[in-house]
Biopython code that builds the backbone (N, CA, C, O; Angstrom):
import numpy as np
from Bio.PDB.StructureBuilder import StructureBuilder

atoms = [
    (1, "UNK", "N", (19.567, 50.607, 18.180)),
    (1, "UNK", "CA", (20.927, 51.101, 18.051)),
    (1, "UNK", "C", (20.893, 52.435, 17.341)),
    (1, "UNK", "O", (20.198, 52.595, 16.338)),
    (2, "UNK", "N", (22.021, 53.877, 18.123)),
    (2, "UNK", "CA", (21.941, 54.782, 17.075)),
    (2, "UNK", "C", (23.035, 54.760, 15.818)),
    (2, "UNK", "O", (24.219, 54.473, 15.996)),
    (3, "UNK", "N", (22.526, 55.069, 14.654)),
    (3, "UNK", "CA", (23.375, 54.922, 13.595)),
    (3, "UNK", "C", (24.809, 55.864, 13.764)),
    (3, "UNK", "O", (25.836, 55.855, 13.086)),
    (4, "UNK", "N", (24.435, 56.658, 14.937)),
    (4, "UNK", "CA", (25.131, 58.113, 15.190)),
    (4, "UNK", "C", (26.853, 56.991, 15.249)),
    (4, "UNK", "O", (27.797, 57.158, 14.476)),
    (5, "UNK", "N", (26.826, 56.516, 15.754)),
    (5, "UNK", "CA", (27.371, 55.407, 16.630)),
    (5, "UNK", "C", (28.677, 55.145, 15.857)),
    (5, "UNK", "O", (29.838, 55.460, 16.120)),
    (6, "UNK", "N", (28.158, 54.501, 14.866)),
    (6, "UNK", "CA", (29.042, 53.869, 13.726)),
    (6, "UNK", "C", (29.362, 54.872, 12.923)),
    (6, "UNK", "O", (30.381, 54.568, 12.303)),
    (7, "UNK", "N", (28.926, 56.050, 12.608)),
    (7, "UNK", "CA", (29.834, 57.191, 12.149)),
    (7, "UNK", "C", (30.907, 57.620, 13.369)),
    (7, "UNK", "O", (32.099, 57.760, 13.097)),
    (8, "UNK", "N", (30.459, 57.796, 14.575)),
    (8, "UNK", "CA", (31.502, 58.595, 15.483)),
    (8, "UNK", "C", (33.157, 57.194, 15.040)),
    (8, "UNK", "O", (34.342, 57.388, 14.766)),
    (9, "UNK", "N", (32.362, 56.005, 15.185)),
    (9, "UNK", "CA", (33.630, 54.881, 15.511)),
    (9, "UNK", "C", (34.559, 55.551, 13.933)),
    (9, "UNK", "O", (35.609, 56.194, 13.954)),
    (10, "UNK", "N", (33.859, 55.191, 12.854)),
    (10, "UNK", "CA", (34.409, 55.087, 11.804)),
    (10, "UNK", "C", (35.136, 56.290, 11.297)),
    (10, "UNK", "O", (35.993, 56.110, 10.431)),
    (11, "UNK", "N", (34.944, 57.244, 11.642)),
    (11, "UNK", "CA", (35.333, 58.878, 11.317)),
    (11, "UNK", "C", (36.505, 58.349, 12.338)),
    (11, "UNK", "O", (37.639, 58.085, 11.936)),
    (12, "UNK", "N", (36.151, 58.243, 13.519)),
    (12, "UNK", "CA", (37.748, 58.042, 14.594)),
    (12, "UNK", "C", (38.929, 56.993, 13.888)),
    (12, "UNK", "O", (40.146, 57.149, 13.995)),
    (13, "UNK", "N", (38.144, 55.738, 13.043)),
    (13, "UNK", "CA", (39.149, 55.111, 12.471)),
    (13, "UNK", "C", (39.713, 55.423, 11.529)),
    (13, "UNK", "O", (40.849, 54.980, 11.364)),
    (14, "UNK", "N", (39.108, 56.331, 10.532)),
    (14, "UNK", "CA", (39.823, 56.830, 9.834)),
    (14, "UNK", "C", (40.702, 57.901, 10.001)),
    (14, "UNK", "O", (41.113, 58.398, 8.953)),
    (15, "UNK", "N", (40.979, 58.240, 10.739)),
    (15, "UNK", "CA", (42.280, 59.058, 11.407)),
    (15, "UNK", "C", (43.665, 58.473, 11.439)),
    (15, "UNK", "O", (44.797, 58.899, 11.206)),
    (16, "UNK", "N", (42.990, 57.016, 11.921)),
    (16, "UNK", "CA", (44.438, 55.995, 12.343)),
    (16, "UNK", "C", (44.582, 55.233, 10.385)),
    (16, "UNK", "O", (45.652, 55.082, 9.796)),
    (17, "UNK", "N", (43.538, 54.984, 9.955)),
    (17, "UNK", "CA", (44.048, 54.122, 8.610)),
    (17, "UNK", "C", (42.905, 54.685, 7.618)),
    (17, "UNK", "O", (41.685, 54.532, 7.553)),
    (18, "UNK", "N", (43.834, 55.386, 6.898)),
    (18, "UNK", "CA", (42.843, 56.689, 5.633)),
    (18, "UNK", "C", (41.911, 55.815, 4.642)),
    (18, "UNK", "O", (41.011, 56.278, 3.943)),
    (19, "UNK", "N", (42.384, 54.175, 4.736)),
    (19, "UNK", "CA", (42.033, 53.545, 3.345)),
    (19, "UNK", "C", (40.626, 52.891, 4.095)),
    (19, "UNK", "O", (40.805, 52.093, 5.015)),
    (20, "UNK", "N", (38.985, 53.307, 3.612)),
    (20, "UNK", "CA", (38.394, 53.121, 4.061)),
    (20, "UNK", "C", (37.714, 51.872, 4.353)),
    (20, "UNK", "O", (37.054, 51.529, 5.334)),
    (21, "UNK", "N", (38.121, 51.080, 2.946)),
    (21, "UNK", "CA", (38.286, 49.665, 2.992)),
    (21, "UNK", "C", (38.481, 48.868, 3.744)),
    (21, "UNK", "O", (37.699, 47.937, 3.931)),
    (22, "UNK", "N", (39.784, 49.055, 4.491)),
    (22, "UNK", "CA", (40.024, 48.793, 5.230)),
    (22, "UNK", "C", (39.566, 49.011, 6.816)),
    (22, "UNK", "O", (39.356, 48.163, 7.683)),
    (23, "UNK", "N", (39.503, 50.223, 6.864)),
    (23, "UNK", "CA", (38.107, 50.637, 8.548)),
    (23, "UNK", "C", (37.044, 49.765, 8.141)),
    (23, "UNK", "O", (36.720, 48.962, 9.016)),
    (24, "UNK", "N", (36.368, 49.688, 6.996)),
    (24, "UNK", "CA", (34.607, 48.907, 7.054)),
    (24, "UNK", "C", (35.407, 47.478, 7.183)),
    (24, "UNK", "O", (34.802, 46.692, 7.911)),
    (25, "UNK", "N", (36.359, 47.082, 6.760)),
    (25, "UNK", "CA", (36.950, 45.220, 6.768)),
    (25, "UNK", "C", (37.550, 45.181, 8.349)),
    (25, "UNK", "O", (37.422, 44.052, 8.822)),
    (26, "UNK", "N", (38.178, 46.151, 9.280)),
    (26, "UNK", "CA", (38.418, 46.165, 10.779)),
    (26, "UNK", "C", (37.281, 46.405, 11.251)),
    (26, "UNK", "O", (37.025, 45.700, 12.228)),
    (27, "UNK", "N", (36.286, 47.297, 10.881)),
    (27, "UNK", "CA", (34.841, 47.415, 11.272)),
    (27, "UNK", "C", (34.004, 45.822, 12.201)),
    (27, "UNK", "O", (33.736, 45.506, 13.360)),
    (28, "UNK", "N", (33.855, 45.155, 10.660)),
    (28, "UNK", "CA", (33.373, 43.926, 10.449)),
    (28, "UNK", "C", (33.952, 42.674, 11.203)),
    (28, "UNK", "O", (33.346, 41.833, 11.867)),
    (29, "UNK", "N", (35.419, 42.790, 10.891)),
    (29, "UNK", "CA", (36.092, 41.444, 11.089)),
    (29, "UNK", "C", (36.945, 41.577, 12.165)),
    (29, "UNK", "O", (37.425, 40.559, 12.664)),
    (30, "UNK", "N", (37.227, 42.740, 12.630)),
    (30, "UNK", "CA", (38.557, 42.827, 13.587)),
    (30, "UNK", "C", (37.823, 42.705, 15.259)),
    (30, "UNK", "O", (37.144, 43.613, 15.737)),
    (31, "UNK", "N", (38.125, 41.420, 15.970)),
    (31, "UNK", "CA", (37.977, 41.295, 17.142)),
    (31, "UNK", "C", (39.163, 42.072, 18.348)),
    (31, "UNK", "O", (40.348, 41.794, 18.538)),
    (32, "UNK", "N", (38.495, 42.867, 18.858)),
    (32, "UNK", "CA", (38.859, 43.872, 19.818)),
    (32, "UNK", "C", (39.231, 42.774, 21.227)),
    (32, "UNK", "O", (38.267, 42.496, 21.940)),
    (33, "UNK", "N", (40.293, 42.313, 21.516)),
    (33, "UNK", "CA", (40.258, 41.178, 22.842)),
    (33, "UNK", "C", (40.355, 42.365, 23.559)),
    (33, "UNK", "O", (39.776, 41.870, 24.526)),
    (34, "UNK", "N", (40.699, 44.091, 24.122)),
    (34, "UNK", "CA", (40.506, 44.696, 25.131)),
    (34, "UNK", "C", (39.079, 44.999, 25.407)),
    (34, "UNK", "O", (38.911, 45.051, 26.625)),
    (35, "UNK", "N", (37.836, 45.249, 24.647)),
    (35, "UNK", "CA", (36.413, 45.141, 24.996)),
    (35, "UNK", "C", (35.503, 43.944, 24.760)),
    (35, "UNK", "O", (34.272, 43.956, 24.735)),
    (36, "UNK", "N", (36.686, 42.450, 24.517)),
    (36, "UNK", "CA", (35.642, 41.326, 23.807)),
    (36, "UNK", "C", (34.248, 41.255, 22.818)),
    (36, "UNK", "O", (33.162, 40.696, 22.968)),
    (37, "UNK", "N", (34.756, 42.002, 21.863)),
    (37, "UNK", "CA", (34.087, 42.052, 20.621)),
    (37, "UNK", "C", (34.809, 42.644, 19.422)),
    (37, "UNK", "O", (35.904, 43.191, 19.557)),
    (38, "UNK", "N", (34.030, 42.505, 17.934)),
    (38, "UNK", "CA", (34.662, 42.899, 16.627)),
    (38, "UNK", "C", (33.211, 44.431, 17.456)),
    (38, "UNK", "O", (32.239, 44.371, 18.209)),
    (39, "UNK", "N", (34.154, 45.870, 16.475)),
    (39, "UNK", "CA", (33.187, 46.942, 16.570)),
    (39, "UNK", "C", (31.868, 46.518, 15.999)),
    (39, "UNK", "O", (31.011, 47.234, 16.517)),
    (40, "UNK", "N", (31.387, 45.766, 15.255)),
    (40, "UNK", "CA", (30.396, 46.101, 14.782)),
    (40, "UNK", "C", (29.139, 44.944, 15.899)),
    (40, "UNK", "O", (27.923, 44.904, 15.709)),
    (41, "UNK", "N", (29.823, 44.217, 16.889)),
    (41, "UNK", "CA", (28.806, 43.639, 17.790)),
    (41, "UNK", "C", (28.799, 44.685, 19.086)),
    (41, "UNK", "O", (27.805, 44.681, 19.811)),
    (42, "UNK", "N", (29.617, 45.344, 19.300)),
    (42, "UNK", "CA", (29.719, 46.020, 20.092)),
    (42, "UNK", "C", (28.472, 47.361, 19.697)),
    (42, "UNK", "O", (27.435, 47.705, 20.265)),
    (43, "UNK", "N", (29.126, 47.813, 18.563)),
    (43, "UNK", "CA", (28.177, 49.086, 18.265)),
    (43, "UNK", "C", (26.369, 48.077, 18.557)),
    (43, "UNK", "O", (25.624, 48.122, 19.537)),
    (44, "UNK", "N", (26.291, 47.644, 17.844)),
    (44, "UNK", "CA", (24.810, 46.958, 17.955)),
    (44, "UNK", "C", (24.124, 46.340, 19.474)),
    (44, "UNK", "O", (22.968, 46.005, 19.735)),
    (45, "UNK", "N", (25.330, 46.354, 20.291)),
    (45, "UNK", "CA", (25.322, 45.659, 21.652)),
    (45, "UNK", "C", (24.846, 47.337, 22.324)),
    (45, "UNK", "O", (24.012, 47.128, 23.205)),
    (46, "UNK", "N", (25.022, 48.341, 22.228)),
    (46, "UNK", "CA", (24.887, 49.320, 22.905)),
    (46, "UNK", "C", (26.398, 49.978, 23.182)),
    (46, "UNK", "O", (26.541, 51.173, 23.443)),
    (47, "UNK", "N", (27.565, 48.977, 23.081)),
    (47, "UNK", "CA", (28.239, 49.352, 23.689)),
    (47, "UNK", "C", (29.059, 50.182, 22.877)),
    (47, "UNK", "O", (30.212, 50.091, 23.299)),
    (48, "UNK", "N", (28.967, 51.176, 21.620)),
    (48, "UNK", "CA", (29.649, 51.602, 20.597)),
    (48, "UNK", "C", (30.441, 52.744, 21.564)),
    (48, "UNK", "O", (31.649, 52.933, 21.419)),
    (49, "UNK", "N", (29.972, 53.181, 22.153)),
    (49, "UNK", "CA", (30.716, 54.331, 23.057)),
    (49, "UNK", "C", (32.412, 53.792, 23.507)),
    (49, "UNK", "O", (33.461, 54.395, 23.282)),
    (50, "UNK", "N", (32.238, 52.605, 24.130)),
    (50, "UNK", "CA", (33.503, 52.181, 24.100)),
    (50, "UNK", "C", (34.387, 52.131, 23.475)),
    (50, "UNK", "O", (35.445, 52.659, 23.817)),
    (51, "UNK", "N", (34.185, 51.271, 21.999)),
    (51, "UNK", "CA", (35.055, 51.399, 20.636)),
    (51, "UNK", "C", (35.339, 52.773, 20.564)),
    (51, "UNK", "O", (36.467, 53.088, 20.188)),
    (52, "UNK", "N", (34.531, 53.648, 20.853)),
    (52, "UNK", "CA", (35.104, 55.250, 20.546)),
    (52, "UNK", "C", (36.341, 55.569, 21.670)),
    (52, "UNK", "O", (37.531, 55.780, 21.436)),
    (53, "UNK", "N", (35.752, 55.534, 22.751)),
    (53, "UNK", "CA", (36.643, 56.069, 24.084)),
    (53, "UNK", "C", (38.230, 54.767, 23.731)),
    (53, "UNK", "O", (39.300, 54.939, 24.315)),
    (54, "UNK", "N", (38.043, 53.746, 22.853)),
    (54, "UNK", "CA", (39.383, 52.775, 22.441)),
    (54, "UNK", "C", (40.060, 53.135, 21.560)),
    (54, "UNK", "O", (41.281, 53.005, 21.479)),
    (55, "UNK", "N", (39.015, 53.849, 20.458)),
    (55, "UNK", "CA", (39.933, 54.928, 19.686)),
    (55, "UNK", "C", (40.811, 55.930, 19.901)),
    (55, "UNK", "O", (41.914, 56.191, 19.422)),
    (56, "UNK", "N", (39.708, 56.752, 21.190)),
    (56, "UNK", "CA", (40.722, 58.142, 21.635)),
    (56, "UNK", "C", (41.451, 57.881, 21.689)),
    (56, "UNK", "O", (42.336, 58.479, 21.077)),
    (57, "UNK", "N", (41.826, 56.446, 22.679)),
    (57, "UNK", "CA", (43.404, 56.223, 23.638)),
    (57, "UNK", "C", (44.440, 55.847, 22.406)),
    (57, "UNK", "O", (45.636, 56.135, 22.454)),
    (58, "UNK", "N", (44.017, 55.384, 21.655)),
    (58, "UNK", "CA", (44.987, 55.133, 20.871)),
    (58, "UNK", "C", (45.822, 56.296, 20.206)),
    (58, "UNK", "O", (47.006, 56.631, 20.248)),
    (59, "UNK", "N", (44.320, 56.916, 19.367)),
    (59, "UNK", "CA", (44.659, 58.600, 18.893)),
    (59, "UNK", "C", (45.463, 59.389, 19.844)),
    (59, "UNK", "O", (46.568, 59.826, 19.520)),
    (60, "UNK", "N", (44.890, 59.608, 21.132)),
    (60, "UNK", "CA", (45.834, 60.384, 22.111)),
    (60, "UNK", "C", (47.272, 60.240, 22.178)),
    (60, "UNK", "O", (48.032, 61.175, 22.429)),
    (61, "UNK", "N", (47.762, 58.603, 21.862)),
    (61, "UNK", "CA", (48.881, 58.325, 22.182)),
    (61, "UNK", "C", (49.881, 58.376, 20.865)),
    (61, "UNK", "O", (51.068, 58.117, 20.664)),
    (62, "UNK", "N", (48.738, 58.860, 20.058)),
    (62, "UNK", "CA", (50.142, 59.285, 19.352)),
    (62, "UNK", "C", (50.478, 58.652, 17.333)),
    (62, "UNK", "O", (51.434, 57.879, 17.267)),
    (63, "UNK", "N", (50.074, 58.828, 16.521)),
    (63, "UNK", "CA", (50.335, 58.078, 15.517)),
    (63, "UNK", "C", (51.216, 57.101, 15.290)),
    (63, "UNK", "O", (51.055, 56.031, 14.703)),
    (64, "UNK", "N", (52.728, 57.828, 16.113)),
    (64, "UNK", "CA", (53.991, 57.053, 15.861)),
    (64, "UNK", "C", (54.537, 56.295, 16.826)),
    (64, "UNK", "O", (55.710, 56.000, 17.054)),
    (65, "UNK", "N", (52.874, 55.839, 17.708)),
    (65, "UNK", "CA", (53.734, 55.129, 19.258)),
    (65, "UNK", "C", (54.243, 53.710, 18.678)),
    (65, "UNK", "O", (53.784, 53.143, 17.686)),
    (66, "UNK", "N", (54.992, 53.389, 19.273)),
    (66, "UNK", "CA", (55.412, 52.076, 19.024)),
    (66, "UNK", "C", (54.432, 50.683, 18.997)),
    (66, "UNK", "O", (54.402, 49.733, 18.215)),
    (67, "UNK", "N", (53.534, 51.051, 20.389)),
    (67, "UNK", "CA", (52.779, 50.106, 20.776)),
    (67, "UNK", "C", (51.566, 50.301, 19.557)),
    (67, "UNK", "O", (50.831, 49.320, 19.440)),
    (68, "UNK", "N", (51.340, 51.228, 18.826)),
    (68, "UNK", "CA", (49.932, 51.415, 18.178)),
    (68, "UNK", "C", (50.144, 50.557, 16.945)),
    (68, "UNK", "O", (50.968, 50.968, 16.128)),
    (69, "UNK", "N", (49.482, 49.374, 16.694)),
    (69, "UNK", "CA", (49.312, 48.673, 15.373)),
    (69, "UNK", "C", (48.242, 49.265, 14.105)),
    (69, "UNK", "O", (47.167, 49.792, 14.390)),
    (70, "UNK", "N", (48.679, 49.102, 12.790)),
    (70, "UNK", "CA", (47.768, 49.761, 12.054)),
    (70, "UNK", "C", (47.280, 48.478, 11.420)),
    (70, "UNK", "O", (47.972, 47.505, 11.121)),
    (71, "UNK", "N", (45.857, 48.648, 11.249)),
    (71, "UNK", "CA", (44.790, 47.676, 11.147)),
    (71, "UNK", "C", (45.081, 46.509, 9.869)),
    (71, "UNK", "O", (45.305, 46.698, 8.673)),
    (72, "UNK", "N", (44.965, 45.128, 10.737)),
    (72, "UNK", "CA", (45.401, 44.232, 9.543)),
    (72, "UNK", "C", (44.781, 44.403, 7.899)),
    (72, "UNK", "O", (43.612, 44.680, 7.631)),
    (73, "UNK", "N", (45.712, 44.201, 7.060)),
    (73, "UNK", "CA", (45.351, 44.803, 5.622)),
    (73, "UNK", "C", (44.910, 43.276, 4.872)),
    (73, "UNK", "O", (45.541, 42.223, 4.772)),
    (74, "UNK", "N", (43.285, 43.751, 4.318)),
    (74, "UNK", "CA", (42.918, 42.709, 3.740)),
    (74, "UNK", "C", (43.623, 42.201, 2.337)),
    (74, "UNK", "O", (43.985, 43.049, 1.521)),
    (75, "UNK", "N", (43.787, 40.962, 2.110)),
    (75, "UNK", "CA", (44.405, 41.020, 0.069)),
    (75, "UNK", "C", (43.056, 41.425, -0.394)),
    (75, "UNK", "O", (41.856, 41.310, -0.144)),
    (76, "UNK", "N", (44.097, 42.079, -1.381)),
    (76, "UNK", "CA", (43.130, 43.100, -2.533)),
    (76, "UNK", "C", (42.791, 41.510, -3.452)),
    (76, "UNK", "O", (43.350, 40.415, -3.392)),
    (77, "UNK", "N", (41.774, 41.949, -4.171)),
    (77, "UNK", "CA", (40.990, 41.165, -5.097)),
    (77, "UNK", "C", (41.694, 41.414, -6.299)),
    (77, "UNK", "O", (42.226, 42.486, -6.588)),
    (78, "UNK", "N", (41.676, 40.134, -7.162)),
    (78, "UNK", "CA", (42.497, 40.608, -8.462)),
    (78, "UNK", "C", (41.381, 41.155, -9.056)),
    (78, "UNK", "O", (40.234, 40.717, -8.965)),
    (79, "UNK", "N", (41.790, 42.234, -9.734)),
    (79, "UNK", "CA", (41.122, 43.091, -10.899)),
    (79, "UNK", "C", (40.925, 42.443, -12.452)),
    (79, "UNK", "O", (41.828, 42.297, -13.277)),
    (80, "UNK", "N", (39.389, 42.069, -12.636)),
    (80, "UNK", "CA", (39.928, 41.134, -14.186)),
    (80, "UNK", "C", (38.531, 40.778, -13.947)),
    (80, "UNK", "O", (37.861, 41.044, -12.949)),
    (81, "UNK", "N", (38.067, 39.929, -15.347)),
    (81, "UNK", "CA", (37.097, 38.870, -15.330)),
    (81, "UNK", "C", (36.537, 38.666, -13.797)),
    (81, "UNK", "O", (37.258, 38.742, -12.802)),
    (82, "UNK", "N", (35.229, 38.415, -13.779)),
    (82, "UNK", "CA", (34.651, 37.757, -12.426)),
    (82, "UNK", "C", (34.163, 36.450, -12.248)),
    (82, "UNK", "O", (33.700, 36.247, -13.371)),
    (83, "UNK", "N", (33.993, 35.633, -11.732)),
    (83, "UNK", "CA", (33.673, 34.371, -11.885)),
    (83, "UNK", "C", (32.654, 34.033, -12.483)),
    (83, "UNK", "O", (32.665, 32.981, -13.122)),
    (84, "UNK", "N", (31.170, 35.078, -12.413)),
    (84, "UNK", "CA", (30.132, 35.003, -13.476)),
    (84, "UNK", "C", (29.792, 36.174, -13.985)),
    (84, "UNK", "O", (28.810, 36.904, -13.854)),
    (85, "UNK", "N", (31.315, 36.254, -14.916)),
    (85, "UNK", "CA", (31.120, 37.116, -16.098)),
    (85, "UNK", "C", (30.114, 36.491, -17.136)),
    (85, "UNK", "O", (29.241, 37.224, -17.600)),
    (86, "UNK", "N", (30.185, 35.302, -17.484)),
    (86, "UNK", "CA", (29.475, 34.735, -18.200)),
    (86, "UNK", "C", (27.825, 35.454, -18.796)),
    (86, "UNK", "O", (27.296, 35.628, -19.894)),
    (87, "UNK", "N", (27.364, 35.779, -16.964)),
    (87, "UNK", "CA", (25.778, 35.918, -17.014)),
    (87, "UNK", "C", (25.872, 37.077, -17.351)),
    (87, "UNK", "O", (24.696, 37.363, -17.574)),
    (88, "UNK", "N", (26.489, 38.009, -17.559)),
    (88, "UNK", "CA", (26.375, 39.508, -18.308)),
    (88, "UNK", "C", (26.848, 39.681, -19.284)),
    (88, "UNK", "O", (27.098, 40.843, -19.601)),
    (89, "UNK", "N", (27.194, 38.527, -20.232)),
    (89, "UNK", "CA", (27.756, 38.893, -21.355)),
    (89, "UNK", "C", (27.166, 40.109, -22.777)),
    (89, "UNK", "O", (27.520, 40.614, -23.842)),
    (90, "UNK", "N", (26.206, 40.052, -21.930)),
    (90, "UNK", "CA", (25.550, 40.887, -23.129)),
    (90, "UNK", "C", (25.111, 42.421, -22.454)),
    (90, "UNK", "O", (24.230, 43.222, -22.767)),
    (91, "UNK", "N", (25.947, 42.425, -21.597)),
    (91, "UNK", "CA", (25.877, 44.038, -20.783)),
    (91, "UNK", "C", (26.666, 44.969, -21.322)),
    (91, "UNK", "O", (27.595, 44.431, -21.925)),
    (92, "UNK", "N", (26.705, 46.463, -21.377)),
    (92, "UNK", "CA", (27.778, 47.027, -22.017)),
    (92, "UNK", "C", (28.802, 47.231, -20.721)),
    (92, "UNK", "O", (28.647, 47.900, -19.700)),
    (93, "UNK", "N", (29.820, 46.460, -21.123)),
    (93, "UNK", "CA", (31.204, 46.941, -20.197)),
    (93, "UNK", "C", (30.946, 45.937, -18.901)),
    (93, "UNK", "O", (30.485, 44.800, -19.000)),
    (94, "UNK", "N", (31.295, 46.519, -17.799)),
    (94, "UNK", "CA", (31.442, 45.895, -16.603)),
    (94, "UNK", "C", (29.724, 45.896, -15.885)),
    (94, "UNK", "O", (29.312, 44.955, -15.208)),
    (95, "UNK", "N", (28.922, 47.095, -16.192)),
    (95, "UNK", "CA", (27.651, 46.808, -15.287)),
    (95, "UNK", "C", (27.062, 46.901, -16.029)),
    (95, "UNK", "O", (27.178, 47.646, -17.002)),
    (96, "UNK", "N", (25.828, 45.775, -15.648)),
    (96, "UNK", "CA", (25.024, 45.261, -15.845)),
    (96, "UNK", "C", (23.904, 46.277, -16.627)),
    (96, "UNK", "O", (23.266, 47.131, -16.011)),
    (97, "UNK", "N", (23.785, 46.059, -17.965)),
    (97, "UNK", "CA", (22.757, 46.837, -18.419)),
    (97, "UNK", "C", (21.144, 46.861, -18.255)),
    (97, "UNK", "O", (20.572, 45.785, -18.085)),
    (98, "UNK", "N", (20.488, 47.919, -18.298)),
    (98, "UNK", "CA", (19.111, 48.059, -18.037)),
    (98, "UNK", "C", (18.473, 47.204, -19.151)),
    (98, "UNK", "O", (19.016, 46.668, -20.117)),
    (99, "UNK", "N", (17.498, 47.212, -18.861)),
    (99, "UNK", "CA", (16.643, 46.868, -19.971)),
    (99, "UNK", "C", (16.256, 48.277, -20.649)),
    (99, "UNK", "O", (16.066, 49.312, -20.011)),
    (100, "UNK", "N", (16.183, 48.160, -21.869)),
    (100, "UNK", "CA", (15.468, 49.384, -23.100)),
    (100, "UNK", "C", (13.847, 49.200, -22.854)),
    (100, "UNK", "O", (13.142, 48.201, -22.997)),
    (101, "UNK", "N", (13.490, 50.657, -22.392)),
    (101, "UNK", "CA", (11.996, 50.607, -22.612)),
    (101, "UNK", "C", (11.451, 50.262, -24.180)),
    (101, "UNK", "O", (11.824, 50.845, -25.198)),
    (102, "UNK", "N", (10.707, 49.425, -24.120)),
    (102, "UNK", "CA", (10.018, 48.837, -25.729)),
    (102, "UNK", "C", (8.866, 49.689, -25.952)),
    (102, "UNK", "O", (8.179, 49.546, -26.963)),
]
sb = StructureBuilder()
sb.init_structure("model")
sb.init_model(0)
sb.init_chain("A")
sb.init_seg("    ")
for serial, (resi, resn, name, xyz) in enumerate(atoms, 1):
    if name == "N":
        sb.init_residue(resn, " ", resi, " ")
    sb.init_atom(name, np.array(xyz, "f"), 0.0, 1.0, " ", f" {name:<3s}", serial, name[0])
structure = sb.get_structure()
């Protein structure tokens, strides 16, 4: 597969939805029923060219067409404690500290 691939798709999706989060979570998870696949089996299938030429049509037609849906929005994660905060308690802050050369 070329990597070229998944930049052309993803640069095109971000045109239609700026929050990038969201393109890599439609990337991943969003099943395409007009080419029967999510982009990212497609890109790996050979067939990434398509997802692009599915982008144009959309892009072509327009930001404010009626018919154009903007990509389902994942829930955000609450911001806070993590479930194993526990195991870093002795890190400074949120990441994980190095070890001190001895």
């Amino acid at each position: 597969m070329h990597y070229g691939i998944i930049r052309r798709i993803v640069t095109l999706a971000e045109l239609i939805e700026p929050d990038r989060t969201q393109v890599w979570a439609w990337f991943f998870e969003t099943h395409i029923e007009a080419l029967g696949g999510r982009p990212v089996e497609l890109a790996f299938h050979g067939r990434g060219q398509e997802v692009v030429d599915f982008l144009l049509v959309i892009l072509s037609r327009g930001r404010h067409a009626s018919n154009v849906k903007l990509f389902p929005r994942r829930p955000r994660r609450p911001v806070g404690p993590q479930p194993n905060d526990e195991l870093f308690a002795d890190a400074d802050g949120w990441v994980v500290g190095v070890p001190k050369a001895s």
